[in-house]
N, C-alpha and C positions, 0 to 999 in steps of 0.2 A: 317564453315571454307571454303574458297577459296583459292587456290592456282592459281598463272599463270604462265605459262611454254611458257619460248619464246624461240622456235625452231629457232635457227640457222642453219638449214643444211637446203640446196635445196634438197638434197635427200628422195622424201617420205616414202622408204622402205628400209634405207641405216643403218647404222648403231648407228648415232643418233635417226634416228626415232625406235629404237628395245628400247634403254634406255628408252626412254619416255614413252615407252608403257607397258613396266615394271614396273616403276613407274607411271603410272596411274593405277593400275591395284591396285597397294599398297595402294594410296590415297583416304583419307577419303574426305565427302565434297564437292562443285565446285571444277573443274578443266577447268581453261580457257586454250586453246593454242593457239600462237601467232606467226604466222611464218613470220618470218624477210622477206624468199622470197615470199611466194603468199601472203604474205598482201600486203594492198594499202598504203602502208606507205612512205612518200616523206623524202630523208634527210634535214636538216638544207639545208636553202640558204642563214643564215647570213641576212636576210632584218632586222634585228634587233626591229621587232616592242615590241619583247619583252623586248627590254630595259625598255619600260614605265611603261609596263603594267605586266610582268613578266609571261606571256601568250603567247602561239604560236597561232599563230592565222589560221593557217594552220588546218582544220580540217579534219581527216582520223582514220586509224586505230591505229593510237599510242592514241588517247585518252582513248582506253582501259588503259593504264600504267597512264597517266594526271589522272584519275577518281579515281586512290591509293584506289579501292575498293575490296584490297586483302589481304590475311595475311602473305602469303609465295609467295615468287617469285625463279624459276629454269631458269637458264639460261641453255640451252642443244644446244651444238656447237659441230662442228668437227676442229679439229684444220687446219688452212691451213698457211703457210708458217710461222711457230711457233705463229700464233694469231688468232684470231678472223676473221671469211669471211668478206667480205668490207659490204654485205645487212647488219648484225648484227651491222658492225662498225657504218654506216649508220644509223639505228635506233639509236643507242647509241645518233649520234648526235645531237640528237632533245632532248636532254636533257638541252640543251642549256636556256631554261627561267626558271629552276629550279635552273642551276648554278648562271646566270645574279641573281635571287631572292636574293640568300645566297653570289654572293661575288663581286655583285655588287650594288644592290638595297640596300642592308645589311636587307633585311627582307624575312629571309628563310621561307619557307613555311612550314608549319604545317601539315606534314607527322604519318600517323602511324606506327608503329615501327611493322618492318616485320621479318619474319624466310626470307633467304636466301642461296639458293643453286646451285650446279652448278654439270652437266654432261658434260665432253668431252669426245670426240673421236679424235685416232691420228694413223696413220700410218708412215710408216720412221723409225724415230728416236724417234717419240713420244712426243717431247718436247711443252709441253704445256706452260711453265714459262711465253711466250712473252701475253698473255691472260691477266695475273693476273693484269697487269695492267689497264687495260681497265675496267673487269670484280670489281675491286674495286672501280672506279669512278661511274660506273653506280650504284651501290649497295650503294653506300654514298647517292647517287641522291635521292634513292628509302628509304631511311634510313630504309636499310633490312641489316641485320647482319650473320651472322656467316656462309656464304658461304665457309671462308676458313680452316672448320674443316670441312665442307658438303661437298665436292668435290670429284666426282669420277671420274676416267680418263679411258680409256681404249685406253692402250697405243700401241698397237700394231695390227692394224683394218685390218692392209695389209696380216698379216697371219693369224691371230684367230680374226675370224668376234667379235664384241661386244655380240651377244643374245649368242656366246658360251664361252665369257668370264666369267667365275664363277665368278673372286673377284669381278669383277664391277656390273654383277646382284646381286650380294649379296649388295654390297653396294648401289644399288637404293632400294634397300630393308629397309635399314636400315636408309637410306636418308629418306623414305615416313613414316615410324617411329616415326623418329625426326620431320618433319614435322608434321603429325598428333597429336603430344604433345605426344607420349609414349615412351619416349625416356628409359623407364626402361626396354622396350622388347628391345631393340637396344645391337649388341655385340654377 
């Protein structure tokens, strides 16, 4: 089993990075991580060559995600102005010759069917809803499912750091469970 966990947070020792490491600590198998900020990952510039071909032709670090040689994908963000930071948004948009494939070429590509999950963090208000959009496109892209029963929030980072929020460690707990297929120890 592999799973790949794409770190959204700039912070290497912030409050996303405690979830994640919580959750590697759970998981079974490869563990790839992918960070939105120190990777070399260039966003979409629209030169559309994948109209033809349905291929970016841009080669860096998102071809880890292109190579679909995973079983489980964890998106782990912190939430910034109720969504996703713009590096994460960024990555997201090189998504773009999988969508051209499926709804424009009309020949989607032949993905393996993934577990999908997702960790934030949020301070303020906590409101993470503006995410779920975004965080369900890319997940269609990936044809990885069930992110939205997977989802732990830790919704209040300004005063109880994440590594001392109980329900959300318990739920990366229970996240790498479900991911690891023992979904009968989970609960």
């Amino acid at each position: 089993m592999k799973t790949l966990i794409v770190n959204a947070s700039p912070r290497p020792k912030g409050n996303t990075a405690a979830l994640i490491e919580a959750l590697k600590e759970a998981l079974n198998g490869e563990v790839i991580e992918l960070s939105a900020f120190r990777s070399d990952i260039a966003p979409c510039i629209d030169c559309r060559a994948c109209w033809t071909t349905a291929r970016c032709i841009v080669r860096d670090e998102m071809d880890v995600i292109y190579g679909d040689d995973f079983d489980n994908v964890v998106v782990a963000s912190p939430v910034y102005f109720c969504t996703l930071p713009g590096k994460m948004l960024s990555l997201m948009s090189r998504m773009q010759p999988w969508h051209v494939a499926t709804f424009f070429l009309k020949k989607p590509l032949v993905l393996k069917k993934k577990k999908a999950a997702v960790i934030l963090t949020a301070g303020g208000k906590g409101n993470a809803s503006g995410a779920n959009h975004h965080l369900r496109a890319f997940f269609r892209m990936l044809n990885a499912e069930g992110w939205a029963e997977h989802t732990v929030v830790s919704p209040s980072t300004d005063t109880i750091p994440a590594w001392e929020d109980e329900q959300a460690m318990a739920g990366v707990r229970e996240m790498a469970l479900w991911l690891n297929g023992d979904e009968s120890q989970g609960a």
